[in-house]
N, C-alpha and C positions, 0 to 999 in steps of 0.2 A: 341666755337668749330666751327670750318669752316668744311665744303664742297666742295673739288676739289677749292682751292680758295674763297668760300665764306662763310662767318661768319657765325655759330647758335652758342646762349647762351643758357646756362643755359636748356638743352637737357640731359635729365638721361639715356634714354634709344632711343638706335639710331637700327636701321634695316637696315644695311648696306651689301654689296657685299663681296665674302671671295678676298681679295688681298687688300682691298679698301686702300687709304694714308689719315690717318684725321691726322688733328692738334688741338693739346688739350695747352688751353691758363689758367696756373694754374695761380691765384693771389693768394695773401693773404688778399686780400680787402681791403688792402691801394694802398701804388704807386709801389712797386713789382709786379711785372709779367715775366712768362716764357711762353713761347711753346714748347711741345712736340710734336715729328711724331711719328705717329703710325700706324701699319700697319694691317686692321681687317681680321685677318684668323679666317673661320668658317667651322665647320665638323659637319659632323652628329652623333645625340649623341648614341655611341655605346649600343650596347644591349648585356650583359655578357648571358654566357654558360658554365653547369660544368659538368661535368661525371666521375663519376666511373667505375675503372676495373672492380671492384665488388660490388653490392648492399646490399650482404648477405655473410658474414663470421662468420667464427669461431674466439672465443676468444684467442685473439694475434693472430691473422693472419695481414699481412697488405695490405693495398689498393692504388693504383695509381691516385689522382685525377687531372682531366686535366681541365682548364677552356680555351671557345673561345672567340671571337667576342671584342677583345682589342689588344692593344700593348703590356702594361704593366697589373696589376692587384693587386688589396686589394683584400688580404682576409681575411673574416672573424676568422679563426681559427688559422693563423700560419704567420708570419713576410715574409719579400721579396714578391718581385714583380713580380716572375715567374709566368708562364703558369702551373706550375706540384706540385704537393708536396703527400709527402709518408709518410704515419702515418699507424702504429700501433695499434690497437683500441679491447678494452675490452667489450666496452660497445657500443651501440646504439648511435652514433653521428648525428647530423645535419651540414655541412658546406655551408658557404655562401662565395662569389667572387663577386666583381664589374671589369665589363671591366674598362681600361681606355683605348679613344684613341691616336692618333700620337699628338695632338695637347693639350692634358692635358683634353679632357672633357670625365666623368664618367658615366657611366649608370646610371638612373633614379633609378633602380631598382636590389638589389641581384638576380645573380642565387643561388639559394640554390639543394642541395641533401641530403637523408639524405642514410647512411649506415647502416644496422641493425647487429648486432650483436647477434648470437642466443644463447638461453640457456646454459652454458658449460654443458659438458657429466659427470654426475657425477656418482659415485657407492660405493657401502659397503664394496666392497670388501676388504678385510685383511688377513695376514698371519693367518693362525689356525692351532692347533695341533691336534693329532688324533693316538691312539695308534695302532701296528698292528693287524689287523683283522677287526679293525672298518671300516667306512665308514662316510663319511661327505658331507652335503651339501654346494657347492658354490652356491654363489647367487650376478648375477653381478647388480643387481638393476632395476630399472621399471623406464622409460622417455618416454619425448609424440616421436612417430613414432624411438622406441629403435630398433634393431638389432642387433644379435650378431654371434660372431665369435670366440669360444674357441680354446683351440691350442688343444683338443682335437675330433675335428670336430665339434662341438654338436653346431646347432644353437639356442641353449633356453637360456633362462635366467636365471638357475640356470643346474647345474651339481653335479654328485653323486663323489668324489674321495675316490677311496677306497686302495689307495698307495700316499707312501710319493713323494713330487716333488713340481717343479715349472709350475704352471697353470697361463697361459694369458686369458685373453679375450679381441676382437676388438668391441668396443659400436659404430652403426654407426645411426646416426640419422635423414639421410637422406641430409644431408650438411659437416656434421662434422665426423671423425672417432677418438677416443681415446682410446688406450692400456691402462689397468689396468693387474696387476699382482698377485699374492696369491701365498705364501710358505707355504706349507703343510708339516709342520717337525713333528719328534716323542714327542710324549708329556710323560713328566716325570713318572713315575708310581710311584705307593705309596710305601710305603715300614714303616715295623716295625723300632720301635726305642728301643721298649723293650719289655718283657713279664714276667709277673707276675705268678708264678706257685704257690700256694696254693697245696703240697702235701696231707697234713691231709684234703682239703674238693673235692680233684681229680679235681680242677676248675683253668682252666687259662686266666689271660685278655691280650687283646693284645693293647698291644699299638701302636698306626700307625701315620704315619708322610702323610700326602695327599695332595700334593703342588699341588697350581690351573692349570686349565687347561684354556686356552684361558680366561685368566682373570676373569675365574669363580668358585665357588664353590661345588664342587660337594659329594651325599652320598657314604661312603666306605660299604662295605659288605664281609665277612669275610666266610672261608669255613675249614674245613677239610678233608676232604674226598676228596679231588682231586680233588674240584670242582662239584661234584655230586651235593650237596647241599650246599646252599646258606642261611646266616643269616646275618642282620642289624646289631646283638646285638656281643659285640668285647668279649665274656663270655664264653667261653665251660666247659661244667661239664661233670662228670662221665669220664673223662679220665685214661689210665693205665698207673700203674707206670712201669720206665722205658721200654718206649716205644718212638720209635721217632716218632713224625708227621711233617708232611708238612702245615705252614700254608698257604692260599691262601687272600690275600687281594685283591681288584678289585673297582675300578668305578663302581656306578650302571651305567647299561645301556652301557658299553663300555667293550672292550676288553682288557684295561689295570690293566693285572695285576701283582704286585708284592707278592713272595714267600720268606716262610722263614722257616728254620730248626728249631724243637724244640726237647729235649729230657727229657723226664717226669723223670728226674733223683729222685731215691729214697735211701737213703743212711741210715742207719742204723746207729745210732750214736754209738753205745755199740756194740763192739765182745766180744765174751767170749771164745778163743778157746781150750776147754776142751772136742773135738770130741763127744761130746753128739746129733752132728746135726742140732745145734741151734745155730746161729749167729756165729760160730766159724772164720769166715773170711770177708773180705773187697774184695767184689767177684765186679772185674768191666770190668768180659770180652763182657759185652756188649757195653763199650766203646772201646774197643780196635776195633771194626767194624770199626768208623771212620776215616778219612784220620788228620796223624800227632798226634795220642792220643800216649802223656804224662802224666807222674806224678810221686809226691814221696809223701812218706808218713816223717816230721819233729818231732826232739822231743822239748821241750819246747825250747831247747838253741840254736832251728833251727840248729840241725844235721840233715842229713837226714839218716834215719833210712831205708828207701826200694825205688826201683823204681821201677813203671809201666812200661810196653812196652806191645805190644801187644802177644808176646811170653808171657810175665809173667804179666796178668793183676790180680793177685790174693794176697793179701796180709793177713799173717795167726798171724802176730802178734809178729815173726819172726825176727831176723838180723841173715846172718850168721848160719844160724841152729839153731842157739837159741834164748828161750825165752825172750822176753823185759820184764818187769816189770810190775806191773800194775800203768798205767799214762795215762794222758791226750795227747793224739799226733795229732797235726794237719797235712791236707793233701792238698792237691793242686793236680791238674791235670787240663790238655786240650786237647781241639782237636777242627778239621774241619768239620762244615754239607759240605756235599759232593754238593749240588745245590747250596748253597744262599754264599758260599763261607765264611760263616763267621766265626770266631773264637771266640770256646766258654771256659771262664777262671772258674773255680769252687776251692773254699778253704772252709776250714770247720773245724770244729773237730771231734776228735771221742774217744772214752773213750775204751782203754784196759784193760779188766780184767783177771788175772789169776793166778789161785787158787793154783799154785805151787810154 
């Protein structure tokens, strides 16, 4: 290696001027040889720099980070050689950048930053159901430095709704804000699927169908009396025959309740109408009260022998003015409970006797 004109060998390491011209004498260490020029440019070695738009965001928010004190620039986290990059970020990141300068030399050392990412705003919140009259508690959940904002004014953390609708609330945690929502719709009521009447021991069970509420299970409780009084047990005794009641089914603890029509129907198998006063007829003008009460009375070859209406709910054993026979004749009728809307089908037999 020369010197402005003069030779040095075998020199690893030279501390030269930035412009300087050396020449570099390659061999191969036989009789080959070259020279090169070279020209020593020298910079000072850059010192990288990085900053954040922002230090502290919310999850997916994103950030603008800028690096200084180079040309070009590595970084640690993301490909190309720009000054900027825009990331996204869920979670708590660290990023690092080396300047480089105009002439290719790198900082000794990364700038590093790091970005925190805070807690997401979470809550329990969920659709619930709630029958009319009841009331329910929302509850948007508990986080460190929580806040809230319902769309019914109420800054707490839980709210009482006592109508159906759509409830928001704003979680603000002092960096971050998140909307959660709740549908408060009407919850199913229970309702009879059958009823069992026992005439001969004046006892009825009710059978009830009690579909969950907010994905839970809950006790049914059962009334007759309009509600006055309340029992567990789905059994009523000492009831009157033909008589209608109203049954009332209910949630315990809530307002949902479902109703149903009964009629302690008592039917007489045997007339005998020989006007002695005693079972002489098939007397069913307490069905004819009902909305839509039919019926005929059939003889075995399913004739029919007489019809109900409510004009003529009395049948004496009669076609025509005259006596039928004595025989086995089945009967059939229906009608409407007037509240629960339902339609009730009754068939049966009943034995004619008479003595003429």
């Amino acid at each position: 290696m020369a010197q402005n004109g003069n030779y040095i060998q075998n020199i690893l390491n030279y501390n030269g001027t930035d412009g300087q011209i050396l020449y570099v004498v390659v061999s191969n260490g036989g009789f080959c040889s070259k020279m090169i020029e070279l020209t020593l440019q020298k910079e000072t070695t850059p010192k990288a720099g990085i900053k954040s738009s922002r230090i502290k965001i919310c999850p997916g928010e994103t950030v603008t980070l800028t690096a200084d004190g180079g040309v070009t620039y590595q970084w640690g986290n993301f490909p190309g050689t720009g000054n900027t990059q825009t990331v996204t970020l869920y979670q708590t990141t660290t990023f690092t950048v080396y300047a480089v300068g105009t002439k290719g030399c790198r900082s000794l050392n990364p700038a590093s930053i790091t970005v925190e990412v805070t807690p997401e705003i979470t809550s329990p919140l969920k659709d619930v159901e709630m029958c009319l009259g009841d009331r329910i508690t929302l509850d948007a959940g508990a986080g460190p430095n929580y806040k809230y904002l319902w769309s019914t004014g109420a800054t707490t953390q839980t709210i009482t709704a006592d109508s159906w609708g759509i409830y928001t609330v704003e979680v603000d945690n002092g960096f971050c804000k998140k909307i959660f929502t709740a549908k408060v719709g009407g919850a199913a009521t229970p309702f009879v699927t059958a009823v069992q009447y026992e005439s001969a021991k004046k006892t009825v069970t009710i059978i009830a169908e009690n579909p969950m509420m907010n994905n839970t299970p809950s006790t049914l409780e059962y009334s007759l009396d309009n509600g006055i009084t309340w029992q567990q047990s789905n059994i009523f005794t000492n009831l009157l025959d033909n008589t209608n009641y109203t049954i009332l089914i209910r949630r315990v603890g809530t307002h949902c309740v479902g109703t149903f029509d009964f009629y302690t129907l008592q039917i007489n198998n045997i007339i005998t109408p020989n006007n002695d006063g005693v079972n002489d007829v098939l007397d069913l003008t307490a069905l004819g009260e009902f909305k839509n009460f039919t019926g005929s009375i059939f003889d075995r070859y399913g004739v029919e022998m007489f019809r109900f209406s409510k004009e003529k709910p009395v049948w004496d054993g009669t076609v025509g003015g005259k006596k039928l026979p004595t025989a086995t004749y089945w009967y059939k009728f229906n009608f409407e409970y007037p509240k629960s809307k339902a339609q009730m089908n009754w068939s049966g037999w009943i034995m004619l006797k008479n003595r003429e």
